[in-house]
N, C-alpha and C positions, 0 to 999 in steps of 0.2 A: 311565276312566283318561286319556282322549285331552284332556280339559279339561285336566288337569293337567301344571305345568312338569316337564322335568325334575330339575329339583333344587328343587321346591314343601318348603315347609317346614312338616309335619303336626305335629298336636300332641292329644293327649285328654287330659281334666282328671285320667285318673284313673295315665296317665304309666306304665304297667307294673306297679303297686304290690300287684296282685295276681296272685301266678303262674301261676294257673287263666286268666286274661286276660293275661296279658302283652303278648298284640296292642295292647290299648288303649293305646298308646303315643305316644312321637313318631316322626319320619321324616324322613329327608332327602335323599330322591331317590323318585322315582314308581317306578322298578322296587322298591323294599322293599314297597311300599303294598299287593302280592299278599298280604302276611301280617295285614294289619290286616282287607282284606276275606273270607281266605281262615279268618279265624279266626270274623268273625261267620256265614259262613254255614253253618260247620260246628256253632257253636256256638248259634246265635239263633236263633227265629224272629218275623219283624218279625210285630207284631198290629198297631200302629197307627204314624202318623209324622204329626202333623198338624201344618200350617204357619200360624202365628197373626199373624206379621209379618215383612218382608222391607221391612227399611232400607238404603239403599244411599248413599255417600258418597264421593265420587270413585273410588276403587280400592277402597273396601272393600264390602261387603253384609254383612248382620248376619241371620239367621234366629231371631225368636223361636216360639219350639211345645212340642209337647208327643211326647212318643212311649211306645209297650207294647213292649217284646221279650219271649219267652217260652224259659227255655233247656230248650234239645233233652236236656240230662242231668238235672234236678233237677225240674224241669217247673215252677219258682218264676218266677213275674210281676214284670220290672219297669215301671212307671210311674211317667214322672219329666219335668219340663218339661224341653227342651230348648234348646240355644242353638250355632247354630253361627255361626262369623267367617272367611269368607272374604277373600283379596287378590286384585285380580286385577292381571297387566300384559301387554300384549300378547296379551290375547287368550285366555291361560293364566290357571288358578290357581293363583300362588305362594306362597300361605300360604292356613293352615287350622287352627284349634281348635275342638273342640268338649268343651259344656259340658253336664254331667249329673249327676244324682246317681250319684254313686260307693259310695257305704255301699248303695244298694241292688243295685245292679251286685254286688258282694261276698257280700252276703248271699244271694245269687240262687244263684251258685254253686258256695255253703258245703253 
């Protein structure tokens, strides 16, 4: 969290749109951010996260990859490429989206 501004502006592709998820959300200050991470660890377990590219362009970095979570209630696999897009200024991250399959995030834990 100490990377992070405080007023970093989060973002997940899948926006809250599932109520079982709701964490996967946006955010707009680093003290909320306890719920996005307090939601995966209760909820996920990481299997894999692998990092395939790290493009970087003045303030920004872009992660392309791939990642497995496995959930702790339904015991359904997701595997889905990943993409995350960080800002950085001073030193801090002030922006952040990440990018996933969402329909399988959903079906996971249906």
């Amino acid at each position: 969290m100490s990377i992070c501004a405080e007023n970093i502006a989060f973002g997940s592709l899948s926006q809250g749109a599932e109520p079982r998820v709701a964490y996967l959300t946006g955010y707009n200050a680093r003290d909320e951010l306890g719920r996005y991470f307090e939601g995966l660890a209760r909820d996920w377990e990481m299997i894999e996260y692998k990092v395939n590219h790290l493009v970087a362009q003045q303030d920004r970095v872009v992660m392309l990859g791939h990642c497995s979570w496995r959930n702790k209630h339904t015991g359904k696999v997701v595997s889905t490429p990943k993409a995350d897009s960080w800002r950085f200024a001073n030193g801090k991250a002030v922006e952040y989206y990440e990018y996933f399959d969402t329909a399988q995030v959903h079906a996971a834990v249906a």
